[in-house]
C-alpha positions, 0 to 999 in steps of 0.5 A: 419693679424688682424681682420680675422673675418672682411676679411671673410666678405670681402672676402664673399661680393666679392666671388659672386659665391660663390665658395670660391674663388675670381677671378680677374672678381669678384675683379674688379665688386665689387671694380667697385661697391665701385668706387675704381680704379685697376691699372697693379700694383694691377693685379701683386699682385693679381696674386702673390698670387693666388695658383699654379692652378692659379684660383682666390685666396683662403681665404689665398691668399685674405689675403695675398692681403689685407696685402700686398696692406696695407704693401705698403701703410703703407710704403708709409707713414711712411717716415722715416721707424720708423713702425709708422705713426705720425701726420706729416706723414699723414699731409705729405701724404695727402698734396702730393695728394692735400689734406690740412686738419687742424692741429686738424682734423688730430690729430682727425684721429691720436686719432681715430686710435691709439687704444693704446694711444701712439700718434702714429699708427702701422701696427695692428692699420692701418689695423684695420681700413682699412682691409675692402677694397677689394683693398687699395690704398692710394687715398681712404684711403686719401678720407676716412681720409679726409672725416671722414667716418669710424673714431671716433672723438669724436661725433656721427656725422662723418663730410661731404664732400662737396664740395669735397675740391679736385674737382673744384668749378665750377665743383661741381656747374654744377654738382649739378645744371643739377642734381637739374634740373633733380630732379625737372623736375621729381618731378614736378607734386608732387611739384605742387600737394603739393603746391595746397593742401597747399593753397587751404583749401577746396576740398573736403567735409572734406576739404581735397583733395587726391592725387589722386583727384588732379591729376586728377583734375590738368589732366582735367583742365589744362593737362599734361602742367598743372602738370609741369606749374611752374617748368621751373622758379623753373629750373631757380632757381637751377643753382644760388642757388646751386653756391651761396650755394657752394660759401658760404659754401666753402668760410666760411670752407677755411676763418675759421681760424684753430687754434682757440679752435673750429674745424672748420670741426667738425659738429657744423661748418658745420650745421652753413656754410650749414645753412648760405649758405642756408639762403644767397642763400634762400635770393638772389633767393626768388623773383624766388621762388615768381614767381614759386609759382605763376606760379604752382598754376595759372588755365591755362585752364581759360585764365584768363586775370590776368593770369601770362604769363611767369616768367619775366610778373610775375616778372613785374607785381609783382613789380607793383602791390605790390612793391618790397614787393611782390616779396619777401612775405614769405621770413620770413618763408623761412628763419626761415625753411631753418636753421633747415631744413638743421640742421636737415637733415644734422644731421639725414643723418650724423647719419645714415650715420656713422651708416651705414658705419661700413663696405666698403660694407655699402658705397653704393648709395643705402645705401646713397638713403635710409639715405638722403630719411629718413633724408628729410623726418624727416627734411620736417615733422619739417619744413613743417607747416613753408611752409604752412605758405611760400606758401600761403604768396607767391601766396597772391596777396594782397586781401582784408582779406588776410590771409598773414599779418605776418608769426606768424598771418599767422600761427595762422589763419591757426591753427584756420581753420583746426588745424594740418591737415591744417598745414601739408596740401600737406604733403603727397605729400612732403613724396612722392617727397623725394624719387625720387627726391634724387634718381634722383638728386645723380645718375645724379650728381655721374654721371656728377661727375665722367665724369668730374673728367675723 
C-alpha cells in the first residue's frame, strides 16, 4: 500500500483516544465529521480485518481497510478487469451516479492522476490520491472527481461546485434563501451601523464615529427596533436574488457548449457565470436595495411625516417623487462592484480553499468558515469605497446640492471630504458582519441541505 507516511496521519486523526488503535465508534465519529456515510458492507470489512482480540483495528488492520475499500472501488470502475481505469471508464462511472461532467474535465481528472504519464490510471495511482479517507466510497470519490477538490488541472484554482449539479435547483434556492435570511436577520445591526457610518460623514468631532458610539446612539434613539429597521425588506430581497443567481448561473454552465477550445468549468468561466448572475440578480432586485437603504437609515424615533412606513409606501413614494430613477440610484456602483466582488472572493477562497485541501481532514466547515471569511474580507476591502459611493446614491432623495449626481462625481466629492478614511467609512463595521454572517449562512444552509437530500 503506497503512501504509508499519509495513512499514519489518517489513522492519527481517527485514533481520538489515542491508544493506537481505532474502534468501529471512532470510524463512524470522524467519517460523521467528514460527512461520509458507513453502510453493513463497510462494518463487515472493518471487522475482518480487526486482530483476533477483536479490539478495534491496529495500524496494519487500518491498512488493510483502506486498501481493501480502494481495491473494491477501483474494480468497480475498471470495467473491463484491464488494472486500469481510463477516460471512458470514469466517464462510465460517474454517469451511473448521475453525474455528466464534459470530455475535457474528465481528461483534466485523468491528467491529474496519472503520475506516469501513460493516459491511464492504476491501482498505486488511485490510491495516491484517495488513501486519505478513512472509509472510501465511490459516491465521494465521484463528488471529489467532480468537484475538483484535491486534483491539479493546471491552475491554482480548483473549480467550485455549485450549485451541486446533483441536487435540484429548487432545493439549492430554498436552501440558500432561509440561510440568507438567517444570515442578515443576525447581522442586521452591523449592517445598519455600516450603512450609517457610510452616509453620515460627521459624528464626532473628527468626523468619525465608532462603533461603539453608533450602537449606542441607534439604542437611545430608536431601540432595539431601530438596530433591525430595514432588514425585513433586505429578507424580501435574499429569496429572488438567491433564485435568479441560481438560474442564471446554472443555465450559463448547462448551455455552454463543451467542445469548444475553453473548458467551461475552468475558473475563468466560472468567475464570469458567478459575475453574470450577480450582475442580472444586482439588476432585477435593485429597487429593494433602494427601499432598504431607505428603511435603515430613516430616524423612527422622530415620527417624522416624511418618514417611509413600510417597503410597498417606500417603493411608492419613491416612484413619485423621483420617478422610475429613483428607484434605481446607485445602480451603477452596484453593478461596477458586484463583478470584481464576486472575482475576487471566489478566486481568493478557491485558492485557499485548494490550499487547505491537501488532506480529507483539511475539508472541514471550520476550514471552509475560515477561507470564505478571509476571502469576504479581501473582496469587501476591493469593493468597499464603490458601496460608499451605492449608498449614499441610494438614501439621496434628490436635494438641492446633492452629493449623488454620478457615480465618478459622487466619488470625487467624497475624496475631497475626507480622503480614504471617507471612502472606507463603515468599513470596520463590514469586517465585523463577514464573520457571522458566513458562519450563519453554511451552517443553516448545510443543514437545510442535508435534511432535504434525506
Amino acid at each position: 500500500m503506497p503512501l504509508t507516511s499519509k495513512l499514519q496521519d489518517v489513522f492519527n486523526e481517527v485514533d481520538e483516544s489515542a491508544d493506537h488503535r481505532i474502534s468501529w465508534a471512532e470510524l463512524q465519529q470522524c467519517c460523521k465529521k467528514l460527512q461520509i456515510e458507513l453502510d453493513n458492507d463497510d462494518q463487515s470489512v472493518f471487522h475482518s480485518c480487526e486482530d483476533q482480540q477483536g479490539e478495534g483495528l491496529s495500524f496494519n488492520g487500518f491498512c488493510k481497510f483502506v486498501t481493501l475499500r480502494l481495491e473494491k472501488i477501483f474494480k468497480e470502475i475498471d470495467e473491463d478487469n484491464s488494472g486500469y481505469i481510463d477516460h471512458n471508464e470514469i466517464s462510465n462511472a460517474l454517469k451511473k451516479l448521475d453525474i455528466n461532467l464534459p470530455s475535457r474535465q474528465i481528461d483534466g481528472i485523468l491528467k491529474g492522476m496519472d503520475l506516469n504519464n501513460d493516459n491511464r490510471i492504476d491501482f498505486d495511482e488511485f490510491c495516491a490520491f484517495f488513501s486519505d479517507i478513512p472509509s472510501p466510497n465511490l459516491q465521494l470519490i465521484a463528488k471529489k472527481w467532480s468537484s475538483g477538490v484535491g486534483l491539479d488541472f493546471g491552475s491554482d484554482i480548483a473549480p467550485t461546485s455549485i450549485p451541486p449539479t446533483e441536487m435540484p435547483l429548487v432545493q439549492f434556492m430554498s436552501a440558500g434563501g432561509v440561510a440568507g435570511v438567517a444570515s442578515r436577520t443576525l447581522t442586521a445591526p452591523l449592517e445598519k451601523m455600516k450603512i450609517i457610518a457610510q452616509v453620515w460623514k460627521a459624528q464626532t468631532s473628527s468626523g468619525r464615529s465608532s462603533i461603539a458610539n453608533m450602537f449606542t446612539m441607534i439604542w437611545k434613539g430608536e431601540g432595539i427596533r431601530g438596530l433591525f429597521s430595514g432588514n425585513l425588506t433586505n429578507c424580501v430581497r435574499v429569496f429572488p436574488t438567491s433564485a435568479i443567481v441560481c438560474l442564471v448561473y446554472s443555465r450559463m454552465i448547462k448551455y455552454t457548449p463543451v467542445d469548444n477550445d475553453k473548458n467551461p468549468h475552468q475558473p475563468l468561466w466560472r468567475f464570469v457565470s458567478g459575475a453574470t448572475a450577480g450582475v442580472v440578480a444586482t439588476a432585477s432586485t435593485h429597487p429593494l436595495d433602494v427601499v432598504r437603504a431607505r428603511l435603515t437609515v430613516q430616524d423612527m424615533s422622530t415620527r417624522s411625516i416624511s418618514n417611509y412606513t413600510g417597503i410597498v409606501s417606500a417603493l411608492r413614494r419613491i416612484h413619485i417623487e423621483e420617478g422610475i430613477r429613483g428607484l434605481y440610484k446607485g445602480l451603477v456602483p452596484s453593478l461596477v462592484s458586484i463583478a470584481p466582488f464576486l472575482g475576487v472572493q471566489q478566486s481568493v477562497y478557491d485558492i485557499m480553499k485548494l490550499r487547505a485541501l491537501d488532506s480529507a481532514f483539511a475539508a472541514n466547515s471550520g476550514t471552509f468558515l475560515v477561507c470564505g471569511a478571509i476571502a469576504g474580507m479581501i473582496a469587501q476591502t476591493v469593493v468597499h469605497p464603490l458601496d460608499v459611493v451605492r449608498r449614499q446614491m441610494q438614501v439621496d432623495r434628490g436635494r438641492s446640492g446633492s452629493i449623488t449626481q454620478t457615480s465618478l462625481s459622487a466619488l470625487k466629492i467624497l475624496w475631497k471630504q475626507g480622503g480614504p478614511r471617507r471612502i472606507y467609512a463603515g468599513l470596520t463595521a463590514s469586517y465585523l458582519k463577514v464573520m457571522p454572517a458566513a458562519a450563519t449562512s453554511l451552517l443553516v444552509r448545510d443543514a437545510l441541505l442535508g435534511r432535504l437530500k434525506d
